[in-house]
N, C-alpha and C positions, 0 to 999 in steps of 0.2 A: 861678451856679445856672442851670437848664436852662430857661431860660422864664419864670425868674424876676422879676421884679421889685420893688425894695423902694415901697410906696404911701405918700405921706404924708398922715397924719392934717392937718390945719390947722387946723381948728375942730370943737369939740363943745359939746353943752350936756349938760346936769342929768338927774338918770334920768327916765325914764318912767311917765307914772303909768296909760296903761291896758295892762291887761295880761291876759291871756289862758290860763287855766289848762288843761294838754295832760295828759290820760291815758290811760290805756289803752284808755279804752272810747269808743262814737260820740262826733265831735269834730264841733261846728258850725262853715264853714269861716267866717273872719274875710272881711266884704262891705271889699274895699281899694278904693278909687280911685287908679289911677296918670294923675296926669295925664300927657298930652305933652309929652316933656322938648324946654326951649326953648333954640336956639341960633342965635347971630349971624355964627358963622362954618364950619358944619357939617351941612348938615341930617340928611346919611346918618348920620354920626354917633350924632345924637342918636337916629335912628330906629334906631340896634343898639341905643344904649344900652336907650331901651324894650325893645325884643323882650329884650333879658337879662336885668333884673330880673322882666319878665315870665316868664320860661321859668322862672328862676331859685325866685320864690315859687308859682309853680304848680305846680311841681313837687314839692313840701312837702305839698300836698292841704290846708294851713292855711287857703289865701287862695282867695276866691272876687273874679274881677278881671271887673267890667263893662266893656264897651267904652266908649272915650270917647265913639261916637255918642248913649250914654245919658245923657253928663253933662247936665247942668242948665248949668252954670257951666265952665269950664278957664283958673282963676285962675293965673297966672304967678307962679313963684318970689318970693318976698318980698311977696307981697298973700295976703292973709290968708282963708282960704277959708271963705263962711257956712254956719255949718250947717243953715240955713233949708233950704237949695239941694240938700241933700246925706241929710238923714234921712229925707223922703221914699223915698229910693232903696234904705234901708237900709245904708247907708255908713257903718261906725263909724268909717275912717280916713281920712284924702287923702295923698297922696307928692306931694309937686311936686320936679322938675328938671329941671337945666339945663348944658349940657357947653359948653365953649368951645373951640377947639385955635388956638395963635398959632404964626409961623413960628419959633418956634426947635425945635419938634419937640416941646412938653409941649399936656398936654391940660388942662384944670382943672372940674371938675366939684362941683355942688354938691346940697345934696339938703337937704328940710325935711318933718316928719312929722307931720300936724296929728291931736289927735284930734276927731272928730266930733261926741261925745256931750256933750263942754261947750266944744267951740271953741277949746281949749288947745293950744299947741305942745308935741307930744310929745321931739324931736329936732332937731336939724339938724347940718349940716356940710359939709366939703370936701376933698376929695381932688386930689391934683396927683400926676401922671406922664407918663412918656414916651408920645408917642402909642400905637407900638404894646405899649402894655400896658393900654390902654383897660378892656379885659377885666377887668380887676382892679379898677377903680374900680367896677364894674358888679357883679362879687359881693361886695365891699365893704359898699356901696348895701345888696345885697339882707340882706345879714347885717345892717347895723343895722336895718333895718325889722322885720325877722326878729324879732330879738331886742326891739326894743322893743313890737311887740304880741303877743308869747307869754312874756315873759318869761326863754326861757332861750336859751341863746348860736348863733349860726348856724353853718352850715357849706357856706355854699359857695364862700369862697375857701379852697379846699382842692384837692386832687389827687386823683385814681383810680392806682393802678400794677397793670396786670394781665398776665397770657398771652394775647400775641396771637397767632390761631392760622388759617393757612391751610391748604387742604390737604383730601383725602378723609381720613375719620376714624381710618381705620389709618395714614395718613403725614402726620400733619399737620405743619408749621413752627412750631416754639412761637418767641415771640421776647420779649424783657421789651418793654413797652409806658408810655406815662404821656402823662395827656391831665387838663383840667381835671374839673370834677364836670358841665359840659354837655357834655362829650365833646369841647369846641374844644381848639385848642393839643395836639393828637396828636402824639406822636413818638416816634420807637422808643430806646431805652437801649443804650446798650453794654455786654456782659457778656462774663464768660468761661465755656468750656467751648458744651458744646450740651446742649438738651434743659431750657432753664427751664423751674424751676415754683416754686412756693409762695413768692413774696414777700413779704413783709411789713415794710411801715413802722415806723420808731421810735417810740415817743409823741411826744418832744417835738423832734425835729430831723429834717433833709430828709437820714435813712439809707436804705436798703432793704437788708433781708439776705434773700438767695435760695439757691436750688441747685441746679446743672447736671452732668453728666458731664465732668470733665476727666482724662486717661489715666486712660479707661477706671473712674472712681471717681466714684460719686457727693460731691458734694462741697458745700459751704455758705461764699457768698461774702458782703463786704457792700459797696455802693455807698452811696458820698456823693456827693449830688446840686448839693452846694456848691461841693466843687470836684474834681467828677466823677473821684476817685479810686477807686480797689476794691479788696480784696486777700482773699484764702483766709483764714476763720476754723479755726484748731486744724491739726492734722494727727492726724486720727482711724484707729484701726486697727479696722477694723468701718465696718457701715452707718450713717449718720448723718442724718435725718429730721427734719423739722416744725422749723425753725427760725423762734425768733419771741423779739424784744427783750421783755426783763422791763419793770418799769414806771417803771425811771432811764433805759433806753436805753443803757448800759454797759455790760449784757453780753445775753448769748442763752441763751435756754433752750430744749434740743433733745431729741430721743429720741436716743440711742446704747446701740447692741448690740455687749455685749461678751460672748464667750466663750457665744453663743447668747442672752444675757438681756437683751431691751431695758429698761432706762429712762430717766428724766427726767435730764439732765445742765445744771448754769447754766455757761457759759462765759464768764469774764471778758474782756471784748476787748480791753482795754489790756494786760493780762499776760497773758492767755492759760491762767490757771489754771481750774482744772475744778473744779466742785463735786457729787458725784452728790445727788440729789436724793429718789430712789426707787430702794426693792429690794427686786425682787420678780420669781417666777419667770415672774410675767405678762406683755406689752407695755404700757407705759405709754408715751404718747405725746401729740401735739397740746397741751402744756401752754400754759397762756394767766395771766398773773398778772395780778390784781387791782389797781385803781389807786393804791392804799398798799404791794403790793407783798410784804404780809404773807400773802397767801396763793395757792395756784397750782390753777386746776382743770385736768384733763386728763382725756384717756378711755382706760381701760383693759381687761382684759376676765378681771382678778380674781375674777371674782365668776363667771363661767361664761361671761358674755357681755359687750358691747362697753356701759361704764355711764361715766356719769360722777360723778366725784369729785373733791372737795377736799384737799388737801392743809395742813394749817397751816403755817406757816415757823418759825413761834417753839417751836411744842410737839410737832412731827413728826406730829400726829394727823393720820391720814387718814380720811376720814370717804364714805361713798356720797352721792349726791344726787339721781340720775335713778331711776324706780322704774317710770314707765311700759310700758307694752306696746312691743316694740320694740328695736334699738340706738343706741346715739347715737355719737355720733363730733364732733371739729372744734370744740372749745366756745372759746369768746373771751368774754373779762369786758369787762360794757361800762364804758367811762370813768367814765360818771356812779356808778357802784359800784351798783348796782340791778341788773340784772341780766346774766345770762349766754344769750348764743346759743349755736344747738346746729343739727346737722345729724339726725335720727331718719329711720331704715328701720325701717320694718314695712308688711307687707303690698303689698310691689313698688314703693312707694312712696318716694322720699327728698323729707325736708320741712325746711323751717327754722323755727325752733322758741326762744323765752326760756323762761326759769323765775328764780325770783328763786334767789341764790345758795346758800339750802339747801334747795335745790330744789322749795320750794310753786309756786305760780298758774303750771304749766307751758300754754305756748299755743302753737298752729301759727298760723304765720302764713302759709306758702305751702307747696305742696307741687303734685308731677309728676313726671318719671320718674324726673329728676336734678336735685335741688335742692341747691347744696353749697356749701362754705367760705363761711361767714356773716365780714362783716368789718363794725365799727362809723362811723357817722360819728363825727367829732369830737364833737359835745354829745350823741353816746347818743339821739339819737332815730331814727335810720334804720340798717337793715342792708342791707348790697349784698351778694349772691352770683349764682353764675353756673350756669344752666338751662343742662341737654344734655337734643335732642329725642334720640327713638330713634331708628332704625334706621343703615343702613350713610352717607345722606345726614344724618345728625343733627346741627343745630345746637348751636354753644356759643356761648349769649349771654348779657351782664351783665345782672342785673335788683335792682334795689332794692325795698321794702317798709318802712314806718312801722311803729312799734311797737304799733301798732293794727290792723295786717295789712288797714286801709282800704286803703294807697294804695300797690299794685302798681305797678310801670312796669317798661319797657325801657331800660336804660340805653343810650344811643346809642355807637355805638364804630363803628372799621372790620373790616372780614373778622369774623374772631370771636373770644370772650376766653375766658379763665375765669382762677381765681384772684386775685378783685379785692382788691386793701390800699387801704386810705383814709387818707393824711396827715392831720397837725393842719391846724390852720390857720395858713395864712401867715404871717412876719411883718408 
């Protein structure tokens, strides 16, 4: 695998009992303590390791992280931290760790998650790997903390795969890209043909299926990141568009234009059989399936204009969903089965946009000149797409956004991207 490493668990305890309910609307950020992670044989080390679970929960906008000069107290792993010391400051939680690295080349790392509010051990544990995959122990970390004061699952050992793109804006170099979710561990993919774009991850394995020009054909290939194989999906006679793994990861469902008429096609990738999906003398296209798999939204333009709609698997009902002012385009269901992102143009505007999946509580979350291809984190709480400034000097840059449209950021990358896929998480 490209940068991979397998992390092992060692130790865990018993769930969690403070926990922290995340909606849609104003979120008060959780007041965390991270102590200074302590070590006997590393000190730079342990000073990454802080700065990345730092970066890591700050970046979330959940966690509000006071500097250690405010502690009271900076209690060492395995001493039990008072909450006497500690609620003053309003501190509902503490983190204590601690990294070691011995000379055979492993690092061992451990972490304890107190809660505050009655002085109880929320978590603990330990992690062993290779030094250089440190990194991994460190979003690890930040996912159980993650998960054990909000309740629901983390995602930051996970991936980014996007277009990395240099170049003035008429001649740019697209090239496929994949770097962690802080932007470290960057490195360019091997692909065929020229001219990447639209990648997209499997749900549940290290695939990526894209598409490039190869003689002179647009074409739809898939990368395994395991054991860096690839190969041409189908041999299509027509245009072939928007490839994105259904919700087994087994096969692909694409737009194909046959005989002038685009639509939705699943293509089986073990055998290679086709299934058309949609017919209609419209474009039907960007299909994205639901996490049971039982049904597929996509955007069409049916109806006079560019709307999105569901599809049933079981009953063939097709059904409208967007009603809004505007077009939509680009919609992807999110994991947690709640809702669906969207890309909306109207009034010079492209903006990124949920609605739940029959279409009620629709809400913009960002919007500018070019806001596009919305892709989900793993637990469905963050979307990543990618911002183009205007004019002839116009940037393409990755940017994320919480499903409460609170917590904007710049995703850090090199040169510039668009087209962000976000893996599951690791194993």
């Amino acid at each position: 695998m490209l940068g991979v490493a397998m992390v092992m668990l060692l130790v865990t305890l018993a769930d969690a009992q403070l926990r922290v309910r995340v909606t849609e609307g104003q979120v008060d950020p959780i007041r965390l303590a991270l102590i200074p992670t302590s070590s006997q044989s590393d000190a730079k080390l342990a000073e990454n390791l802080d700065s990345l679970v730092r970066f890591d929960l700050g970046s979330s906008g959940l966690f509000a992280l006071p500097e250690p000069t405010a502690f009271l107290q900076s209690p060492a792993i395995g001493s039990k931290p008072n909450p006497v010391n500690w609620q003053p400051l309003g501190v509902e939680a503490v983190v204590q760790m601690s990294i070691e690295a011995n000379a055979t080349g492993q690092v061992d790392a451990r972490f304890e998650i107190w809660n505050m509010l009655n002085g109880e051990k929320l978590d603990e544990g330990r992690f062993a790997t290779e030094a250089q995959f440190w990194r991994r122990i460190g979003h690890k970390i930040a996912d159980r903390i993650y998960s054990q004061l909000t309740g629901e699952a983390g995602y930051f050992d996970s991936r980014i795969v996007y277009v990395s793109e240099r170049g003035p804006r008429n001649a740019r170099v697209k090239q496929l890209a994949i770097m962690d979710t802080d932007g470290n561990n960057h490195e360019l993919l091997p692909t065929q043909g020229e001219g990447v774009m639209t990648p997209r991850f499997a749900p549940n394995e290290q695939k990526i299926a894209y598409m490039s020009f190869k003689d002179r054909q647009l074409k739809v290939f898939v990368l395994d990141l395991e054991n860096g194989t690839q190969g041409e999906v189908g041999n299509f006679k027509g245009m072939t568009f928007a490839p994105r793994f259904d919700a087994t990861g087994t096969k692909l469902l694409v737009n194909h234009s046959r005989g002038g008429n685009a639509d939705i096609y699943e293509i089986d990738l073990t055998s290679g059989a086709e299934r058309r999906l949609t017919s209609h003398p419209a474009i039907d296209t960007s299909a994205s399936a639901s996490p049971d798999g039982e049904f597929v939204v996509f955007n069409s333009d049916r109806g006079g204009s560019q709307q999105l709609y569901v599809l049933n698997r079981k009953t063939g009902a097709i059904q409208r969903i967007s009603y809004g002012d505007g077009r939509y385009a680009t919609p992807v269901w999110s994991p947690r089965d709640d809702l669906i992102a969207f890309t909306k143009m109207n009034k010079g505007q492209f903006s990124i946009g949920v609605m739940r999946p029959d279409g009620t509580s629709e809400r913009i979350l960002a919007s500018s000149f070019l806001d596009e291809s919305p892709v989900w984190s793993p637990n469905g709480r963050v979307i990543m797409f990618y911002r183009q400034s205007p004019g002839e000097n116009g940037r393409a840059e990755l940017y994320s956004v919480d499903i409460t449209g609170r917590n904007l950021r710049k995703v850090p990358i090199k040169d510039q991207g668009s087209d962000p896929a976000w893996s599951a998480l690791l194993p």
